[in-house]
Residue, then its C-alpha position, 0 to 999 in steps of 0.5 A: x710324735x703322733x704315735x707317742x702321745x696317744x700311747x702316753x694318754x693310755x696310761x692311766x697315771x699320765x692320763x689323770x695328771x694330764x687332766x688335771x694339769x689341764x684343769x688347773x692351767x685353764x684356771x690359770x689363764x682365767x686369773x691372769x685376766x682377772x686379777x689385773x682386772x680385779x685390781x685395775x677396775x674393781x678397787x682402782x688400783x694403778x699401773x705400778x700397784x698392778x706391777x707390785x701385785x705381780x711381783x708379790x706372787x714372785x717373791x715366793x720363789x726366792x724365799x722359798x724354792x731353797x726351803x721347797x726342794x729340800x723338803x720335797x726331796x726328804x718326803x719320798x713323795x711329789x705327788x702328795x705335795x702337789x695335792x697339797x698344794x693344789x688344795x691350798x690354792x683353791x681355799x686361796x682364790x675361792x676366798x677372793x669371790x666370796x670376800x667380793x660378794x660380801x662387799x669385803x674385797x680389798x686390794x691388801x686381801x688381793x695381795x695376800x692370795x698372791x703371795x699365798x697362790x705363788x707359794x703353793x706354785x713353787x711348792x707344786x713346781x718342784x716337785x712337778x719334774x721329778x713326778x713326771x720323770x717318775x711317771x715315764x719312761x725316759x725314751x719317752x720323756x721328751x714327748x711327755x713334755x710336749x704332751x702336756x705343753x699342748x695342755x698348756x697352750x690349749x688351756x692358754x686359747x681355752x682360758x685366756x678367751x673364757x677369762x676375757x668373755x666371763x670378765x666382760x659378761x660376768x665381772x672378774x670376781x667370777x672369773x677367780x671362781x673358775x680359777x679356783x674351782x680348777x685347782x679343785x678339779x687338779x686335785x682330785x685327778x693327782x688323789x687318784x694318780x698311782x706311780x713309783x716313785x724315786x726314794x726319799x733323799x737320804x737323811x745325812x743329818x737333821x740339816x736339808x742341805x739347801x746349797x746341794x742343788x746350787x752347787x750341783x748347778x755351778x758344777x754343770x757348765x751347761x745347766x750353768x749357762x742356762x741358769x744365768x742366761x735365764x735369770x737375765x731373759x726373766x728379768x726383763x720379760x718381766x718387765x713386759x709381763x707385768x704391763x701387758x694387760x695394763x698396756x693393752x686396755x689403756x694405750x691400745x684401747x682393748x676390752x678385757x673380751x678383745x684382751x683375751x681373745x688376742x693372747x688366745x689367738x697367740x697361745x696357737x703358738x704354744x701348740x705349734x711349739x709343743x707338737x714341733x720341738x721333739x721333730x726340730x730337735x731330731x733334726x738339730x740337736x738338743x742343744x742346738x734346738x735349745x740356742x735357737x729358741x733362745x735367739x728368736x724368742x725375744x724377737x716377739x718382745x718387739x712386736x708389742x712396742x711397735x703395735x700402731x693403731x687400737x682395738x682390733x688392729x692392736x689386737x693383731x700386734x699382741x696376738x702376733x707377739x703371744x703367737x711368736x712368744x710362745x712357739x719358743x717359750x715352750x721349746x725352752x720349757x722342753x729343752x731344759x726339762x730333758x736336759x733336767x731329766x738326763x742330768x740331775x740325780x734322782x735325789x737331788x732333782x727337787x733341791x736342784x728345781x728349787x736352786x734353778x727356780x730360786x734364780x730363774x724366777x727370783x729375778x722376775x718381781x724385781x722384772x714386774x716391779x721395775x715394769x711398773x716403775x718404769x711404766x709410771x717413769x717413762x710411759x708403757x710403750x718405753x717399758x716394752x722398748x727396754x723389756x724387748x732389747x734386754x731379753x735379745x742380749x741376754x739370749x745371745x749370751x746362749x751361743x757357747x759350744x757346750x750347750x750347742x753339743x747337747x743331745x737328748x736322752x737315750x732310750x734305757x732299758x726299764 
């Protein structure tokens, strides 16, 4: 691995998308500071609202990944749908700082640029495994992966601690700025990315063929079991998701600063994730790599309910459960990835990427909003107690010899 990735950042195509992911995901982290906070103390909004702000960013994936994957799938071209994309997002955000300053921010604006922003991700996501098959070779995949998951968890400790410190020193508004401005950066990095691409899929008539990528799904019982186990881990991480910052500031008494710096602490884990999980699936096996990430990643969900005290000694309970959380997050992400890689036909990988995120990320809003619901009903605390014992038996539901028995993708020739 050590060698590999130096390797990788020597191509100059992986080394620009690399950059510019970075970018992006930094931003990313800064808003998902910002805008709870945004919505909680610059137009007071309460805990079901802020659910409801997180489900509206959601409910893009099930009205569009479909639509999404069949598109991109005809274009022949990912990258400049992902420009596209980018370019979209940062006139979104930017909007929300600009609206402030002119004393014009309002909590209907906030929920336009969220659905607007989770649009363009599920336009960008379905296209972004496809693009990266096409940017490496395929011995090379799983390392590729894990090089830009260390982009990711970098840009989780980078950006979740500049969110909290600008959030504190310069209010949120300024904060989305940065997020904004990201997508600017992402954008000009994937204008100068060059790389051959897989060809348009063919044009069998003037339909898309949507149900293609579901049916390939329900075909495939691996990525079968990975879907629905998916769905129902989603659905319940969601319900945490959605109340974390909410729980963190008002029951452990955290500032937006201590806030951003504990998830920073705990994104640590995403490295340790991203730089281990090609050595521990050598060592096991794809699949078996797979299932274990699948058992131990709900055991962080029970860090946060049994968090005691407030301030700082809240802020080691959250950071510990970040930490845990993403060590196997981020093994999952690669694991399915490679297992996308290997198995899905080139002119089929975006309308499968929209078929498995129409799934896979549709359960979230219904997760965010019955977080606030059930936030609203029983408390916080309780909230978290039913997240964290759902995604436990959802993940047991991994431990089938199928999945167990995969491997990774073989080195093939050129």
């Amino acid at each position: 691995m050590a060698v590999v990735f130096p390797g990788l950042l020597g191509q100059e195509p992986f080394r620009r998308f690399f950059v510019g992911q970075t970018a992006s995901l930094v931003g990313d982290q800064v808003a998902a500071i910002a805008i709870p906070l945004t919505a909680l103390y610059v137009l007071d909004a309460t805990p079901a609202q802020v659910g409801w702000l997180t489900a509206v960013a959601l409910v893009p994936n099930v009205l569009f990944a479909l639509v999404a994957g069949g598109l991109v799938d005809r274009s022949g071209s990912r990258r400049r749908v992902m420009l596209g994309a980018d370019v979209a997002r940062a006139v979104a955000v930017l909007s929300l700082p600009l609206a402030y300053f002119a004393d014009g921010l309002s909590l209907p604006h906030l929920f336009v640029v969220a659905f607007v922003v989770g649009t363009c991700d599920v336009v960008f996501f379905v296209a972004y495994n496809a693009f990266v098959v096409a940017l490496v070779r395929p011995a090379e995949f799983i390392p590729a992966m894990g090089l830009l998951n260390v982009s990711r968890a970098g840009a989780e400790i980078g950006g979740l601690s500049l969110g909290g410190v600008v959030v504190s020193a310069l209010t949120a508004p300024v904060a989305l700025a940065i997020n904004g401005l990201s997508f600017v950066v992402s954008a000009m990095q994937l204008a100068r990315v060059r790389v051959h691409e897989a060809p348009p899929a063919p044009r069998r008539s003037s339909a898309l063929h949507l149900g293609d990528g579901l049916a390939w799904i329900w075909r495939h019982p691996v990525v079968r079991t990975m879907l629905l186990t998916s769905g129902a881990m989603n659905l319940f991480a969601f319900v945490a998701n959605a109340m974390l910052v909410v729980y963190a500031s008002q029951t452990l008494r955290m500032s937006a600063s201590l806030i951003g710096f504990s998830f920073a602490v705990g994104a640590v884990g995403g490295l340790i994730g991203a730089t281990t999980f090609a050595r521990v699936q050598q060592l096991l096996g794809l699949g078996r790599a797979i299932v274990l990430a699948s058992i131990a990643f709900p055991a962080a969900g029970f860090l946060y309910p049994l968090a005691t005290g407030t301030g700082l000694e809240g802020a080691a309970w959250v950071a510990a459960g970040e930490a845990l959380s993403a060590v196997f997050v981020i093994w999952l992400d690669i694991g399915l990835g490679a297992v996308f890689a290997q198995e899905v036909p080139d002119e089929l990988r975006s309308r499968v990427a929209g078929a498995y995120r129409t799934v896979n990320y549709g359960v979230r809003p219904v997760g965010a909003a019955l977080g606030g619901l059930l936030a609203d009903g029983l408390g916080l605390r309780h909230a978290l107690w039913v997240s964290a014992i759902g995604i436990l038996v959802s993940g047991l539901f991994r431990v089938r010899p199928r999945l167990l028995a995969v491997q990774a993708p073989e080195a093939r020739p050129d």
